[in-house]
Structure formats: C-alpha cells, structure tokens
N, CA, C and O atoms as a GROMACS GRO file, in nm:
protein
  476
    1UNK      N    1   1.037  -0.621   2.366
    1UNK     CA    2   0.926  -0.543   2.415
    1UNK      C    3   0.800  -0.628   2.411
    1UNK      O    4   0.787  -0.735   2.352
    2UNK      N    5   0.700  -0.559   2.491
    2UNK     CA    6   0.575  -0.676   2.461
    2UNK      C    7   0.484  -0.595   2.509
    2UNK      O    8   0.529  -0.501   2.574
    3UNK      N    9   0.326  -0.604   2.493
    3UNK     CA   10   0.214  -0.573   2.493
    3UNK      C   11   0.144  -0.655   2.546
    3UNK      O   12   0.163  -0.775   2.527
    4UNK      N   13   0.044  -0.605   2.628
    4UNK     CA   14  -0.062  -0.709   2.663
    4UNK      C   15  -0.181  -0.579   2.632
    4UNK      O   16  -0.168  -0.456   2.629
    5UNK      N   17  -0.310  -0.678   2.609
    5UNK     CA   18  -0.420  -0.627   2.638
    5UNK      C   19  -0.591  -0.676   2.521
    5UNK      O   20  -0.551  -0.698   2.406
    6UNK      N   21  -0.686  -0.688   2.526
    6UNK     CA   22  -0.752  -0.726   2.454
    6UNK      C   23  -0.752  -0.757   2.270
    6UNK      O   24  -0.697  -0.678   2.192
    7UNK      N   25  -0.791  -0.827   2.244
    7UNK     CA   26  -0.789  -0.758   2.080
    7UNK      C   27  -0.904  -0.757   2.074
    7UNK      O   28  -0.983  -0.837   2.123
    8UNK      N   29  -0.941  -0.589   1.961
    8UNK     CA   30  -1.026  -0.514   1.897
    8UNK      C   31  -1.068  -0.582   1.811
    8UNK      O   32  -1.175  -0.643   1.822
    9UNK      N   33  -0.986  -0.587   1.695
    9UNK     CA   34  -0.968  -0.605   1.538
    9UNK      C   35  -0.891  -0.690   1.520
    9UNK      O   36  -0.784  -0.683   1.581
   10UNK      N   37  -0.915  -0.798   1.435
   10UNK     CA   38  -0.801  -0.876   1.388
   10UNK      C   39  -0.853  -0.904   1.248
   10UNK      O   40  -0.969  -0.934   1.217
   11UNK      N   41  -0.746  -0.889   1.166
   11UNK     CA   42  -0.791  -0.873   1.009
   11UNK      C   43  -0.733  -0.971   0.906
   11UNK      O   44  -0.612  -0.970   0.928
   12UNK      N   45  -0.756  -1.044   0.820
   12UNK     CA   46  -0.720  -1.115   0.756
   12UNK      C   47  -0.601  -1.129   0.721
   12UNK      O   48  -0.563  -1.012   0.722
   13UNK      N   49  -0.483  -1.212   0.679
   13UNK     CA   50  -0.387  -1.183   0.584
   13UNK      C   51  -0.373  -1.119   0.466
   13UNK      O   52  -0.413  -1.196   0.379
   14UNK      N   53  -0.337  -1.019   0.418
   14UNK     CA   54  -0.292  -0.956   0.308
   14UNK      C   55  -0.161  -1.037   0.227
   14UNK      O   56  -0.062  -1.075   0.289
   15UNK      N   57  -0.180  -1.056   0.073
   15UNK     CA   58  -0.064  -1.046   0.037
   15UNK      C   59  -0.009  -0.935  -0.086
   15UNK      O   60  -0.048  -0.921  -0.202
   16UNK      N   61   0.100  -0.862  -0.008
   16UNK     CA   62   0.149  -0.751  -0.094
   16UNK      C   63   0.226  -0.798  -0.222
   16UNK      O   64   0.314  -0.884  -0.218
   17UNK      N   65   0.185  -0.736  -0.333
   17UNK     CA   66   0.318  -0.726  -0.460
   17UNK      C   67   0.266  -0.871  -0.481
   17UNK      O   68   0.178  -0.932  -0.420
   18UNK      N   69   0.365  -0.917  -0.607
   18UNK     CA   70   0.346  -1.020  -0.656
   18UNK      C   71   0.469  -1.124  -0.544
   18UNK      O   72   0.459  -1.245  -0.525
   19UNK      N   73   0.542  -1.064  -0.505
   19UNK     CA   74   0.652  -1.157  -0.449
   19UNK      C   75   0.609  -1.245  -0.330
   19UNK      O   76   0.698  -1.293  -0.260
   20UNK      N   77   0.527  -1.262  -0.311
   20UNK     CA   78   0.511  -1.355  -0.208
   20UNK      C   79   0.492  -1.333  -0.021
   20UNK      O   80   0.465  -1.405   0.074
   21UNK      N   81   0.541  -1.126  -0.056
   21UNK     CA   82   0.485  -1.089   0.058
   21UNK      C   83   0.376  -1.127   0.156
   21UNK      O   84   0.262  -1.129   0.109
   22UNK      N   85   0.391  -1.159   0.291
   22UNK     CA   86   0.271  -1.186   0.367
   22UNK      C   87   0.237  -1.083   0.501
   22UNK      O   88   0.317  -1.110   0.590
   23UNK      N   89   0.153  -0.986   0.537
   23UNK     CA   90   0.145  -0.987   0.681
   23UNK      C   91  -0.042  -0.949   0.699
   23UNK      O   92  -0.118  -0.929   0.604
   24UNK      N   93  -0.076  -0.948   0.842
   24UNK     CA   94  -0.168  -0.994   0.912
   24UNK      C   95  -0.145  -0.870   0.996
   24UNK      O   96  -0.035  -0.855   1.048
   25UNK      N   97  -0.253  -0.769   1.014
   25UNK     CA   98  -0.268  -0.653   1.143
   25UNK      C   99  -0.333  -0.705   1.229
   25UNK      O  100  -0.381  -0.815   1.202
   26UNK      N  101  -0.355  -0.656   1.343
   26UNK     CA  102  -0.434  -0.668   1.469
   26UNK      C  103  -0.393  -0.557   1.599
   26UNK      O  104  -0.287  -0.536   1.657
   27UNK      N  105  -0.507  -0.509   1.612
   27UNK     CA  106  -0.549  -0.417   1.684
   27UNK      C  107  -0.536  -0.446   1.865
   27UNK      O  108  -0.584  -0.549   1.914
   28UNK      N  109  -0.473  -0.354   1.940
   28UNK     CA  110  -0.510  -0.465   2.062
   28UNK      C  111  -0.532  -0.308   2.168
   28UNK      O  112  -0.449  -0.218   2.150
   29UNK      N  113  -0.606  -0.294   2.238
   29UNK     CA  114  -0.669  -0.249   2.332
   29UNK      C  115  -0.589  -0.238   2.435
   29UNK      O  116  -0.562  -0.349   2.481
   30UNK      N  117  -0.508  -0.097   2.524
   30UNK     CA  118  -0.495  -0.183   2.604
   30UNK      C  119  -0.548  -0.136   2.764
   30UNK      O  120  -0.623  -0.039   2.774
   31UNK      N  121  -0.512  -0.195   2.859
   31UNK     CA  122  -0.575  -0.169   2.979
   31UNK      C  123  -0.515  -0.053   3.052
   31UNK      O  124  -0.422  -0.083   3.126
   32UNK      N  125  -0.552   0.082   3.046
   32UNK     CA  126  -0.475   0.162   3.158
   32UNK      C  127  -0.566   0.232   3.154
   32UNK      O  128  -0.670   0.207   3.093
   33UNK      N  129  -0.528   0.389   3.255
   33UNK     CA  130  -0.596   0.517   3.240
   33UNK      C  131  -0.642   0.546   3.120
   33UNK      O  132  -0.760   0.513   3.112
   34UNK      N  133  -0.602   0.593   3.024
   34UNK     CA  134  -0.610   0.625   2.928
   34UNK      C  135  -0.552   0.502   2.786
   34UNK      O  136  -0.448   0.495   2.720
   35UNK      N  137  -0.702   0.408   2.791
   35UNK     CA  138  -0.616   0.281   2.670
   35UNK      C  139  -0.624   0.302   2.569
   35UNK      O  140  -0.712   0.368   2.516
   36UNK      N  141  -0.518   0.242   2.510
   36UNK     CA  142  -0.477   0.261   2.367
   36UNK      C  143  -0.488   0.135   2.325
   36UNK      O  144  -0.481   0.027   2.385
   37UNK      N  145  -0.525   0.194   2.096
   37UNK     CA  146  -0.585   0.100   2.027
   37UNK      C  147  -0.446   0.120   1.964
   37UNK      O  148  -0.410   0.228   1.918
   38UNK      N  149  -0.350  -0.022   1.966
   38UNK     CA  150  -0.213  -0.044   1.906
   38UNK      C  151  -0.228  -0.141   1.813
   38UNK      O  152  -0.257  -0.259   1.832
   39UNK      N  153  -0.203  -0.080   1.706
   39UNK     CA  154  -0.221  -0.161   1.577
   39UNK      C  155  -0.031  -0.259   1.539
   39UNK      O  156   0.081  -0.213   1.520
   40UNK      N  157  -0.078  -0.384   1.545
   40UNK     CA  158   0.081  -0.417   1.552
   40UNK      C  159   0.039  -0.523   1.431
   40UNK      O  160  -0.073  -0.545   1.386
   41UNK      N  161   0.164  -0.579   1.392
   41UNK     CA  162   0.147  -0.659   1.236
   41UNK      C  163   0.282  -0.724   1.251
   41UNK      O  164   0.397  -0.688   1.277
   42UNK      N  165   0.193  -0.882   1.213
   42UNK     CA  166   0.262  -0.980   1.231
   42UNK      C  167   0.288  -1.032   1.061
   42UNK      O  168   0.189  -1.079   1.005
   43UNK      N  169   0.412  -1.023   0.986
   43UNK     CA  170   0.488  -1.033   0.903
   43UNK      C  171   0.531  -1.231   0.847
   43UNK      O  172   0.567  -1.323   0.920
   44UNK      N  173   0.507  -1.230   0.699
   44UNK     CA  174   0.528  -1.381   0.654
   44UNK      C  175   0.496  -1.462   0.700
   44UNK      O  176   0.375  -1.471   0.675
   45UNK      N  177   0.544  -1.585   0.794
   45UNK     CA  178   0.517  -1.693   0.818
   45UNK      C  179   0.482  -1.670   0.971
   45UNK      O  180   0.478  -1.774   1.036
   46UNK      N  181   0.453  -1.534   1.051
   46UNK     CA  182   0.412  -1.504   1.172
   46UNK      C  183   0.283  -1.493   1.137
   46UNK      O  184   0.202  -1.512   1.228
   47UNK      N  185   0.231  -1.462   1.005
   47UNK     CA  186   0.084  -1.437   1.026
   47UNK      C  187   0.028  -1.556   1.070
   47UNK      O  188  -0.088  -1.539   1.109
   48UNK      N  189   0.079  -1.705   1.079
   48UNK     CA  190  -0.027  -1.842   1.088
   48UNK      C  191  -0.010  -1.850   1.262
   48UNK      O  192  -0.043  -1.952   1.322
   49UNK      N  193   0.046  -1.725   1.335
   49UNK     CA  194   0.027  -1.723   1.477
   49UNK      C  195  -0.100  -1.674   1.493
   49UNK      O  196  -0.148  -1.716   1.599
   50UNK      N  197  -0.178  -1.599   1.427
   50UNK     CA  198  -0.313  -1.538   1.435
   50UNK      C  199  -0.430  -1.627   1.474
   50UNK      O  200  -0.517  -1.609   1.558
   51UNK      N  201  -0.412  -1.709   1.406
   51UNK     CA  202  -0.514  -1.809   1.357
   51UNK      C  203  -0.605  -1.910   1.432
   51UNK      O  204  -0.692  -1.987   1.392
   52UNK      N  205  -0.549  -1.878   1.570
   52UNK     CA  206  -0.621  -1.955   1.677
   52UNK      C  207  -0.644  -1.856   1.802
   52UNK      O  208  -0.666  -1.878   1.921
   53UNK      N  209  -0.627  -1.727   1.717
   53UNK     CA  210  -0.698  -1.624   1.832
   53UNK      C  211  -0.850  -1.504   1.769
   53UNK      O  212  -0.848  -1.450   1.659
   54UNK      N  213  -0.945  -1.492   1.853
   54UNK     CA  214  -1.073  -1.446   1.803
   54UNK      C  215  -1.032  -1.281   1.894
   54UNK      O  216  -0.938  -1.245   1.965
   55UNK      N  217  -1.154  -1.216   1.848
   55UNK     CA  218  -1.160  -1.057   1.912
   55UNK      C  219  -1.222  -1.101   2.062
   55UNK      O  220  -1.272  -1.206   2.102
   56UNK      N  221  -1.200  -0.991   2.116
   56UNK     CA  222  -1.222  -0.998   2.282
   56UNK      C  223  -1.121  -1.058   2.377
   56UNK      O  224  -1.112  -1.041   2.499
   57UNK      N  225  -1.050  -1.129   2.298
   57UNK     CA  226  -0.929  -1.238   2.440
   57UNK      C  227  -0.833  -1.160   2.443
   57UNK      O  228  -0.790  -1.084   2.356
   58UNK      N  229  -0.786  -1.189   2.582
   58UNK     CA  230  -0.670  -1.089   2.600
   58UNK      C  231  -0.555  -1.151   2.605
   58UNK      O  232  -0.537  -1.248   2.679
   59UNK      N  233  -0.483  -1.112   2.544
   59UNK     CA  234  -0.292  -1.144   2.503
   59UNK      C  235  -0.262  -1.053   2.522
   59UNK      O  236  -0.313  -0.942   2.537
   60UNK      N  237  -0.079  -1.137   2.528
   60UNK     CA  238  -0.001  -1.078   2.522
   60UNK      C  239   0.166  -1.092   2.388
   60UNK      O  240   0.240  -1.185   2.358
   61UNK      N  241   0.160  -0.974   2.354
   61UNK     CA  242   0.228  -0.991   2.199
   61UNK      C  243   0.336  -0.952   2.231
   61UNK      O  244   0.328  -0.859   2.311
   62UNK      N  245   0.482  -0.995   2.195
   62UNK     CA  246   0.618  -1.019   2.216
   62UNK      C  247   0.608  -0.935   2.089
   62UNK      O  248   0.526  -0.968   2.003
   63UNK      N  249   0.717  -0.785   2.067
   63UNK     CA  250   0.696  -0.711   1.940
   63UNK      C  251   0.861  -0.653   1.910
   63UNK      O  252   0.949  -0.655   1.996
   64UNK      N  253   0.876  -0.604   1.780
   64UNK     CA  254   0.984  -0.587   1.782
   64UNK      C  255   0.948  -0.368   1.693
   64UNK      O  256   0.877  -0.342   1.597
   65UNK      N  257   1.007  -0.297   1.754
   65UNK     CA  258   0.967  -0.156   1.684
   65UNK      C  259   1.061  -0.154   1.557
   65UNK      O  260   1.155  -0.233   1.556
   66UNK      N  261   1.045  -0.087   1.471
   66UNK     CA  262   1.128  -0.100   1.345
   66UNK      C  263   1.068   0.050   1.262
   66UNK      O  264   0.956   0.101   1.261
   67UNK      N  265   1.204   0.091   1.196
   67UNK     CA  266   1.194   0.217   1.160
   67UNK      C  267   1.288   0.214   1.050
   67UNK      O  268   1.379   0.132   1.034
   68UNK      N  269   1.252   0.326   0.966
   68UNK     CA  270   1.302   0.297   0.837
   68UNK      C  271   1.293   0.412   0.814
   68UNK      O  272   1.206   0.487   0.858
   69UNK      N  273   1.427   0.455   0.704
   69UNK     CA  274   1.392   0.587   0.646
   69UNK      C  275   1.430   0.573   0.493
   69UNK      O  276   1.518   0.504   0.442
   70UNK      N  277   1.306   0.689   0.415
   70UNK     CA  278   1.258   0.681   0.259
   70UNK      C  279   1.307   0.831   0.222
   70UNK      O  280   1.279   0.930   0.289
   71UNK      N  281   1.384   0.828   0.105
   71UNK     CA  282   1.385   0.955   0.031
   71UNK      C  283   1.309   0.958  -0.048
   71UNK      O  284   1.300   0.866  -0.130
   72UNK      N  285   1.209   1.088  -0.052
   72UNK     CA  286   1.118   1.103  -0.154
   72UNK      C  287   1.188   1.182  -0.296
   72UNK      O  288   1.285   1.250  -0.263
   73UNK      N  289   1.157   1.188  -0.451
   73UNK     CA  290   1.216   1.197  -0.533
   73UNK      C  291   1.259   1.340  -0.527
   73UNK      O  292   1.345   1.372  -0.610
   74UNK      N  293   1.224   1.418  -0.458
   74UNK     CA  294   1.291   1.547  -0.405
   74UNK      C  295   1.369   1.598  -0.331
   74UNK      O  296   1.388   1.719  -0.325
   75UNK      N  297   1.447   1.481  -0.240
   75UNK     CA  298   1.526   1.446  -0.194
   75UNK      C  299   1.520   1.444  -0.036
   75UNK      O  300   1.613   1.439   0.045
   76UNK      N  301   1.389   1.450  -0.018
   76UNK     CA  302   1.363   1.473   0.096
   76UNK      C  303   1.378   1.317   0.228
   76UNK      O  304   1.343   1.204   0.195
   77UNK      N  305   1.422   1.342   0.339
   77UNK     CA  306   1.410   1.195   0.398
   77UNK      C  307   1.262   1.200   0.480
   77UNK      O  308   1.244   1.309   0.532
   78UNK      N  309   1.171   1.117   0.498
   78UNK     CA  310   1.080   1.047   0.543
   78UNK      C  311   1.138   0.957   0.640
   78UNK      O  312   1.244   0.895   0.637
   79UNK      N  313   1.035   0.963   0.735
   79UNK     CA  314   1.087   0.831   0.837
   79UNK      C  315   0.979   0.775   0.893
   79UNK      O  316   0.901   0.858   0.940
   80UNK      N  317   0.934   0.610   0.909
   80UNK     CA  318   0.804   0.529   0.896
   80UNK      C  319   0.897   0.452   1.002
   80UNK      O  320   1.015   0.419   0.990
   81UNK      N  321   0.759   0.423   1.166
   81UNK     CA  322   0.789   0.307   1.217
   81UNK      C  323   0.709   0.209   1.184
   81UNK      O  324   0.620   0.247   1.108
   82UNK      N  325   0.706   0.065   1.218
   82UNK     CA  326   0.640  -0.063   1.242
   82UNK      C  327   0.654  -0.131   1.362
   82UNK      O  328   0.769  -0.155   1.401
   83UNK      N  329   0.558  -0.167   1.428
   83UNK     CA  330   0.591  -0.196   1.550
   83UNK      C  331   0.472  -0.363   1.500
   83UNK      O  332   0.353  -0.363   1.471
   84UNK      N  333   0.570  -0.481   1.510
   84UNK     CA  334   0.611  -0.590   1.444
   84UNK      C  335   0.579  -0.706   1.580
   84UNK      O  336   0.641  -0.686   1.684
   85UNK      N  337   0.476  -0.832   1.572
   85UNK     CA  338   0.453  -0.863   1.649
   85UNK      C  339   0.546  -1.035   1.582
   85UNK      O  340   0.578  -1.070   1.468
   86UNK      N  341   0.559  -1.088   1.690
   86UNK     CA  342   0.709  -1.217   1.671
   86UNK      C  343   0.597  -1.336   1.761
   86UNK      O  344   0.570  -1.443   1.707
   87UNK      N  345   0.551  -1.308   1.873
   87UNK     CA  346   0.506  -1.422   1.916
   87UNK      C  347   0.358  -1.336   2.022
   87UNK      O  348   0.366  -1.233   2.089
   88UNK      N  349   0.278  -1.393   2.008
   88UNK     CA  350   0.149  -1.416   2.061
   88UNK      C  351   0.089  -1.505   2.151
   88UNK      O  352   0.067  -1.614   2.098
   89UNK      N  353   0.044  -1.493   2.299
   89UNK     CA  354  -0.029  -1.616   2.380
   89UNK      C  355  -0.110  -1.530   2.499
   89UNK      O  356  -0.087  -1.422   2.554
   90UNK      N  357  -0.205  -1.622   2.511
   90UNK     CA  358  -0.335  -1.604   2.544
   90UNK      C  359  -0.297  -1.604   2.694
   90UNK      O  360  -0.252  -1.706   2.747
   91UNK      N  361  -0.321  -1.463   2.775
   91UNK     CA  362  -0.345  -1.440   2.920
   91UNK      C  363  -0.413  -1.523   3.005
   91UNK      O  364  -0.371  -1.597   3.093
   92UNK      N  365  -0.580  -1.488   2.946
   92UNK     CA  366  -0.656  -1.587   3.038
   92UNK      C  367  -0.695  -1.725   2.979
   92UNK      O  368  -0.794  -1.742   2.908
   93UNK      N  369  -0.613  -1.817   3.015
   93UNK     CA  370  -0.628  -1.930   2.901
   93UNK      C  371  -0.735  -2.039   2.999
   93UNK      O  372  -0.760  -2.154   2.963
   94UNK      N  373  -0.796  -1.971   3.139
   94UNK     CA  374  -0.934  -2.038   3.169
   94UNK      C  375  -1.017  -2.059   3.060
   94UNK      O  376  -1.045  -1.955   3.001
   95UNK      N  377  -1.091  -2.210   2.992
   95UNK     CA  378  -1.162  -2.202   2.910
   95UNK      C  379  -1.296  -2.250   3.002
   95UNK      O  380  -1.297  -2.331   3.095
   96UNK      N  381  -1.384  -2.190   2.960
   96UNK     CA  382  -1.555  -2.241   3.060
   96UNK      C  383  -1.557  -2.400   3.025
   96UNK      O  384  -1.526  -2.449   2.916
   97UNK      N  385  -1.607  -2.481   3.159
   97UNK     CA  386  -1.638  -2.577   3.130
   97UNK      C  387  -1.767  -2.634   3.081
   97UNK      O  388  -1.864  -2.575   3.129
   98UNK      N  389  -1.785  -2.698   3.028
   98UNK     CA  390  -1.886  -2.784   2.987
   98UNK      C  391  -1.966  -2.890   3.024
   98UNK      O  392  -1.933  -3.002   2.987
   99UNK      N  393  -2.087  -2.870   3.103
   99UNK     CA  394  -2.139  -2.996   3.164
   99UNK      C  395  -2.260  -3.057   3.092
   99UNK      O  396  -2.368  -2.999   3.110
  100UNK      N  397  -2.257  -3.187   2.996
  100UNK     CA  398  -2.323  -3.229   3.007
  100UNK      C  399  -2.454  -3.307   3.078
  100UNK      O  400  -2.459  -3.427   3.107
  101UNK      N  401  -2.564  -3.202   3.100
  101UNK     CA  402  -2.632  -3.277   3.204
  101UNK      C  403  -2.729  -3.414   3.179
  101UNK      O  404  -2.754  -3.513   3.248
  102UNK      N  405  -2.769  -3.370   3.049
  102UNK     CA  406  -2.813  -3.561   3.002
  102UNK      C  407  -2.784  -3.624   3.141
  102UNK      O  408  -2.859  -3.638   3.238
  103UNK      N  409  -2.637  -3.660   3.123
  103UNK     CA  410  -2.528  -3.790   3.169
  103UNK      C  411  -2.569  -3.771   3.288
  103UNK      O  412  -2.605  -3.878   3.336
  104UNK      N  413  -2.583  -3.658   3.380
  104UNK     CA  414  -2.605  -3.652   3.545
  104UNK      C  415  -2.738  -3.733   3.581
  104UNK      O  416  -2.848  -3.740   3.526
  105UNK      N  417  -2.682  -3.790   3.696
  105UNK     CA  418  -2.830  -3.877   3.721
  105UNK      C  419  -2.840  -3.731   3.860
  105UNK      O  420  -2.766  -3.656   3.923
  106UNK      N  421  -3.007  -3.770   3.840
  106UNK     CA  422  -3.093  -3.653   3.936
  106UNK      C  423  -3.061  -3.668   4.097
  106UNK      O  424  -3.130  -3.745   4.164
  107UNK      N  425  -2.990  -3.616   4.137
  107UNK     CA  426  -2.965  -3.601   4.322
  107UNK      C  427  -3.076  -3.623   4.374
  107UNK      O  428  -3.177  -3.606   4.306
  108UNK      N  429  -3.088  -3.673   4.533
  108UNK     CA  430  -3.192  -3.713   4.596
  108UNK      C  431  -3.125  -3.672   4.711
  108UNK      O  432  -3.005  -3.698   4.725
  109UNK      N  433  -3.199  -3.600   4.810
  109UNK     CA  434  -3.183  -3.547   4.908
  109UNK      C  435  -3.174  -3.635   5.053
  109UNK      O  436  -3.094  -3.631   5.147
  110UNK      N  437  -3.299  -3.722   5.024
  110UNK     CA  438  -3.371  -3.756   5.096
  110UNK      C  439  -3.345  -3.924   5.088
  110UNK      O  440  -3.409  -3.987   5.004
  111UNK      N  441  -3.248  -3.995   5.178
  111UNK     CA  442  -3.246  -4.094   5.198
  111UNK      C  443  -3.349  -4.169   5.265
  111UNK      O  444  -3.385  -4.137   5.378
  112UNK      N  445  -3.419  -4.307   5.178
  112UNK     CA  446  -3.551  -4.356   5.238
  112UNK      C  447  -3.530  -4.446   5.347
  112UNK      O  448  -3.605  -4.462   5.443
  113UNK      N  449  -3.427  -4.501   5.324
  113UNK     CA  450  -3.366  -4.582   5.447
  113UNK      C  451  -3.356  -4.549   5.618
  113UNK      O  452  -3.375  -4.623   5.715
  114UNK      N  453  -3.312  -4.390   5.608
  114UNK     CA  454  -3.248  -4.316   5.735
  114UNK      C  455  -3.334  -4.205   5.708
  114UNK      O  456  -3.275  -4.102   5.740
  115UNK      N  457  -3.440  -4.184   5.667
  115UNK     CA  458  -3.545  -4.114   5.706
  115UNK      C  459  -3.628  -4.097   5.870
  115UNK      O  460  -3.719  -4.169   5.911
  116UNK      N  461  -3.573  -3.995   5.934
  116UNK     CA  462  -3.611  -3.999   6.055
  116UNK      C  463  -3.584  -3.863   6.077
  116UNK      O  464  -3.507  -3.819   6.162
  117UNK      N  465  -3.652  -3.797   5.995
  117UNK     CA  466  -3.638  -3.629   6.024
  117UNK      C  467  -3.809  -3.620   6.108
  117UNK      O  468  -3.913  -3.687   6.100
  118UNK      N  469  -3.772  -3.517   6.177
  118UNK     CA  470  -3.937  -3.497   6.273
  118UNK      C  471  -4.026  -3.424   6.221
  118UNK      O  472  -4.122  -3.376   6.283
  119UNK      N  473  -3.992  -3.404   6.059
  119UNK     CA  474  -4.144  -3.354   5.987
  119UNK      C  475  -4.202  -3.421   5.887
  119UNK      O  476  -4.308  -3.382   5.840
   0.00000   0.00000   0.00000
C-alpha cells in the first residue's frame, strides 16, 4: 500500500522500554476532497529514513497496515491497528536553483561596433 501527500508533523525518534525499541511518527496530509491527517510510524532502523525529509514536502510512503489483538485482564479482546511506513521518497524532487550573481558579468545591449540604430 502507499500514501502520498504533504508532511504536517514529523517528530523525533522515541525510544520505548529499556530494550532498544525504536520508532519515529509522521503526519502526512493528504490531497483530496476531503484531506486527511495520516499519522504513520516508521519502526527501528526505518526511523534513519526520516532524516533527510523537513515539513511541507510532499512524499510518498510505501506502508504496511498491521493489527493486533490484546486481552485485557478481564478477558476481554481489544483490537489496535498500525499503519507502518517501510520506505519514503520525495515527489517533487525539483530543487530551486541557485544563481550566483557576483560571478555574472553585466549584459550590454548595445553593441558599439554595429551601432546604427536611427535614434
């Protein structure tokens, strides 16, 4: 499955428990009639996919849904999804260019040589 659409929020790494748990949320926006703010979370050694993306750019996240079910001590079953992001890349990967103008030497319109305009 996969997602596209802006990111909102993107939030630090967490680490859960003492064991070495790792994951990373992020929020992503997406583009329709009615858009939705989809909170997806990228798990252990997926969180260092984050790390070269800022809020506002728009991706698209490769995700996996995941569901689980908990008995509470009353014997009751509970059921929790995660909707689990695996790989991440950047839609509009146009970056603005950069012109140093220092370096430009100043245009001249007006050739002195072949100057023979009638004003």
């Amino acid at each position: 499955m996969e997602i596209k659409g802006t990111i909102k929020v993107l939030n630090e790494t967490q680490s859960i428990g003492g064991n070495g748990f790792r994951k990373r949320e992020v929020v992503i926006t997406t583009e329709e009639q009615y858009p939705q703010h989809i909170l997806v979370e990228f798990i252990q050694d997926k969180c260092d996919l984050l790390d070269n993306f800022v809020v506002s750019q728009e991706v698209k996240i490769d995700l996996n849904l995941r569901g689980r079910e908990w008995i509470n001590p009353e014997g009751v079953a509970k059921y929790f999804n995660a909707i689990q992001g695996w790989r991440i890349e950047l839609l509009n990967s146009e970056q603005p260019t950069t012109i140093n103008m220092s370096k430009l030497e100043p245009a001249s319109f007006i050739d002195e040589k072949d100057n023979d305009l009638p004003f």
